[in-house]
SEMARSE-408292 format. One record per residue (C-alpha): residue in one letter; x, y, z. Coordinates in steps of 0.05 Angstrom, whole numbers, plus 5000, padded with zeros to 4 digits. Last residue first. Example, Ala and Ser with C-alpha at 12.3 -4.5 7.8 and 13.67 -1.06 7.14 Angstrom:
BEGIN
S527349795143/A524649105156/
***
This chain:
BEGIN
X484852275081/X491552715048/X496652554992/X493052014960/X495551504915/X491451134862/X490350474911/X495349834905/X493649454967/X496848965018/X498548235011/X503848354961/X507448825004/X506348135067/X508947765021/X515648154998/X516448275073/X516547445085/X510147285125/X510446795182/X510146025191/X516546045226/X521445655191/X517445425137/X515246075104/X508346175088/X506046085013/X498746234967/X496745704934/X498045924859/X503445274852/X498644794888/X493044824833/X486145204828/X478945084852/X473645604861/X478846064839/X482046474882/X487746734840/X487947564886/X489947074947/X490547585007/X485147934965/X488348674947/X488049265001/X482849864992/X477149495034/X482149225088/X484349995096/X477050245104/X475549725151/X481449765188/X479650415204/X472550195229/X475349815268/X480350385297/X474650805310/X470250215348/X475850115390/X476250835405/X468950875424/X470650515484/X466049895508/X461149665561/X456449165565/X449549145611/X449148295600/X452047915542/X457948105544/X460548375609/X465648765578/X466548845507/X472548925466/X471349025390/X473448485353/X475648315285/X474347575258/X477647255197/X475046705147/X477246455077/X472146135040/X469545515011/X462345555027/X459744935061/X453145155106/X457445025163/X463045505133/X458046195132/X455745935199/X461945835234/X464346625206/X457046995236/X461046855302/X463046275360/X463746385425/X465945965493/X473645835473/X475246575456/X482346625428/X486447275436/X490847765390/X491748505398/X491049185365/X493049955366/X492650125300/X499550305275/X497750415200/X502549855176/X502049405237/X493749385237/X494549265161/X499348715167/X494848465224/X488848395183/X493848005128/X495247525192/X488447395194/X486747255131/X492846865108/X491846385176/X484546325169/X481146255231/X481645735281/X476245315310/X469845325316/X470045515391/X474246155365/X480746195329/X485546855318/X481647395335/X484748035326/X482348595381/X482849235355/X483949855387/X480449945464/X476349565507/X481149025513/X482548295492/X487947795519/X483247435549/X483846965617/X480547435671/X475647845620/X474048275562/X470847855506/X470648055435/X465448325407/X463648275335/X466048425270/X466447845213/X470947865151/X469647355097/X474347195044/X472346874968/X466247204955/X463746934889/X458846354906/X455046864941/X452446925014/X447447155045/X444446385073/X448646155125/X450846855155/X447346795215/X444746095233/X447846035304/X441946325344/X445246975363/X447647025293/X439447115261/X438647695237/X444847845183/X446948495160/X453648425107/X457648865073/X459648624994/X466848834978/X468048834901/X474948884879/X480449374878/X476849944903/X476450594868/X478251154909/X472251644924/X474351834996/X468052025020/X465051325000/X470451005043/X469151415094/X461051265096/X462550545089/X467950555156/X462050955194/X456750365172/X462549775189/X463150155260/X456250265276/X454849565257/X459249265297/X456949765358/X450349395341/X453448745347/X453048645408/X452549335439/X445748995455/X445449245522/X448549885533/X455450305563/X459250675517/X466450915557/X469651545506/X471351965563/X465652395546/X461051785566/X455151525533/X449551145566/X445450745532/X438650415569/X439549795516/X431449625531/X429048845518/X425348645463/X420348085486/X416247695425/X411647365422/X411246575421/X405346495472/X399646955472/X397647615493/X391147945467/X389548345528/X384847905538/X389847235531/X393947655594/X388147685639/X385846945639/X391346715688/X388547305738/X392347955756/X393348395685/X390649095695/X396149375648/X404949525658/X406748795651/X409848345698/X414547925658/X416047355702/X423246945716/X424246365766/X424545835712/X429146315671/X435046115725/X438246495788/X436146095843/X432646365905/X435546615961/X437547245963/X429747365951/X428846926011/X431447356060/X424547846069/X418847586028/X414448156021/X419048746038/X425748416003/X420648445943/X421948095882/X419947285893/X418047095818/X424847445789/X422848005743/X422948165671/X419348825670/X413249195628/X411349555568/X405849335518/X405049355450/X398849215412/X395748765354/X399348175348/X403248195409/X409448495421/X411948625494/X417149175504/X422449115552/X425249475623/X429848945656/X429948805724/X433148145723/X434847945658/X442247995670/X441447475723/X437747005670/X444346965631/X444246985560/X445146505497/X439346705447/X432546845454/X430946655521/X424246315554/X419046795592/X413146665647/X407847145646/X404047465696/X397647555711/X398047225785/X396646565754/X401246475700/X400046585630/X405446155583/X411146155547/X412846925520/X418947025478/X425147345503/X431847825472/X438647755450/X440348165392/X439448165313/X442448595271/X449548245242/X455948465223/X459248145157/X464448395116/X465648055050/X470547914989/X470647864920/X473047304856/X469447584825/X467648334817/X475048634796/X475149444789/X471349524854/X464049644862/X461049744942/X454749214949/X450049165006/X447648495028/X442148455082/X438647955114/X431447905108/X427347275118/X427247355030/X433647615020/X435148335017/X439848694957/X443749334974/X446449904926/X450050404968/X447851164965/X450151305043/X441851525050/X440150955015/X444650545063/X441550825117/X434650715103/X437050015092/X438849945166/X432450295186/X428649735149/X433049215180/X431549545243/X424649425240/X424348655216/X428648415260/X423748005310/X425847265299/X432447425340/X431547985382/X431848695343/X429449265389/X430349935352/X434150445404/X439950225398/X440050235335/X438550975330/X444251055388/X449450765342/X448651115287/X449151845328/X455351415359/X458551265293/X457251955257/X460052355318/X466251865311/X466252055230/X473151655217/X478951945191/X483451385148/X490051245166/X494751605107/X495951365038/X502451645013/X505751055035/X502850604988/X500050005000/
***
């Protein structure tokens, strides 16, 4: 890449104004509808072609001088969340998860009940709540969805109540972020996986149609709704796309190696490990512009990447994480992490395929080479790796 190119700027007021409208559109699993629209708003307003499937995942499309072989960034829309059971008989409801989430983090939380017809507000809340009612026993009792209820906010105290209201098992719970942005650059919320993904690969789309430098092949970004229940990106993509980036969070915590802030490189998840020439060409690019970044391995997690292999396309995989605390629960991350993703974005965008030959199938002598001694990149590889752009004196 030439050295004339500089890091590219990113639109932080952009991100978080993004960010917050997401946010604030729930998007469990099974209920994406609504912020799939807003999400293609967006891209009409950013003037990118997009393309929706039929359950309504999203692929956008930004032209570069070779279409095929291409590559792909992938984020995805949907969030944990609940779905109604049953009516119990105090008027309240009992709940099951959407998604892979703790039952403690559920406690308290302000949601939005969708029925057919209406919406109603209310709380998830654990069957024994009140210290003044039931004294030490709300210590007590076990910390599981079993011992969950969504009291709602309407006259609802009988077992028949809730079917009047026109409530019925199998819809839907959204649950409420409650953001709070700091001016130290801390963004606390629920859902910030992967809506802070998509924040970031929406601010890194709007740069790169700013800068109005040809790309050198087609990069297709991604929206999938349904990651949180392992299907994700099964079904968006195209015989064509020949690497696969995925954003997500990346786990903050005794035993990781990530962190809140710059870019946390994932190197194998509990699928198994990414793609060597991938992932080490990510890390060329973090090393080149002097991203702040780092490596770890999350043994408990798997991404929109697993999917997109399970349903058998032949493509090279890579994950890029922003660090999340608490995951899954009330999360926290730094808007600088999100920056230099989105940075990386732009840069991985402008750079060539790590393997510009990929056929669908090809020979030994265009398979692309590490060096025997230590498995890494020669510099001639890792030049050859990066990307060719028109130069550019400023960003």
């Amino acid at each position: 890449m030439p050295l004339s190119m500089k890091l590219p700027t990113i639109d932080s007021d952009y991100l978080k104004d993004i960010l917050l409208r997401l946010l604030g559109i729930h998007s469990p699993t099974g209920y994406t509808d609504p912020i799939v629209r807003e999400v293609c708003e967006e891209l009409e307003r950013l003037k990118i072609p997009y393309e929706i499937t039929r359950r309504g995942a999203i692929r956008a499309t930004l032209p570069g001088r070779s279409y095929s072989p291409d590559r792909a960034v992938v984020t995805h829309l949907d969030t944990l969340g609940a779905m109604v059971q049953r009516s119990l008989p105090n008027g309240r409801l009992a709940i099951v998860p959407v998604g892979n989430w703790s039952a403690r983090f559920a406690e308290g939380a302000r949601v939005s009940l969708y029925t057919d017809k209406s919406v109603y507000r209310g709380t998830i809340l654990p069957a024994k709540a009140s210290g003044h009612v039931f004294d030490e026993e709300v210590d007590r009792q076990p910390v599981n969805w079993n011992n969950l209820e969504l009291r709602i906010d309407e006259d609802s105290t009988s077992l028949e109540d809730p079917a009047r209201l026109g409530i019925q098992p199998g819809d839907f719970v959204g649950v409420d972020a409650r953001p709070e942005f700091l001016p130290n650059g801390y963004l606390n919320a629920r859902h910030l996986d992967d809506k802070a993904g998509v924040a970031a690969l929406l601010a890194a789309a709007k740069r790169i149609g700013e800068r109005k430098a040809e790309l050198p092949v087609e990069c297709h970004f991604l929206f999938t709704i349904s990651e949180e229940v392992g299907s994700g990106a099964s079904a968006v993509l195209h015989g064509d796309v020949a690497e696969m980036v995925s954003i997500d969070n990346g786990t903050v915590g005794k035993g990781q190696n990530s962190s809140e802030k710059g870019v946390t490189i994932t190197m194998a998840d509990s699928s198994g490990p990414f793609d060597y020439h991938l992932t080490h060409h990510l890390l060329n690019l973090c090393r080149r512009f002097q991203l702040p970044h780092q490596r770890d391995i999350f043994r408990y997690y798997r991404c929109d990447s697993a999917s997109a292999l399970e349903a058998g396309n032949d493509i090279r995989t890579a994950l890029v994480a922003f660090g999340v605390d608490a995951s899954h629960g009330y999360e926290r991350t730094h808007l600088s992490s999100l920056t230099s993703i989105a940075q990386l974005l732009v840069a991985y965008a402008h750079s060539n395929l790590v393997y510009h030959r990929q056929a669908t199938m090809g020979t030994i002598k265009d398979f692309p080479k590490t060096r025997k001694t230590d498995l890494s990149y020669t510099q001639s590889e890792q030049n050859e790796s990066l990307s060719q752009v028109p130069p550019r004196t400023t960003d």
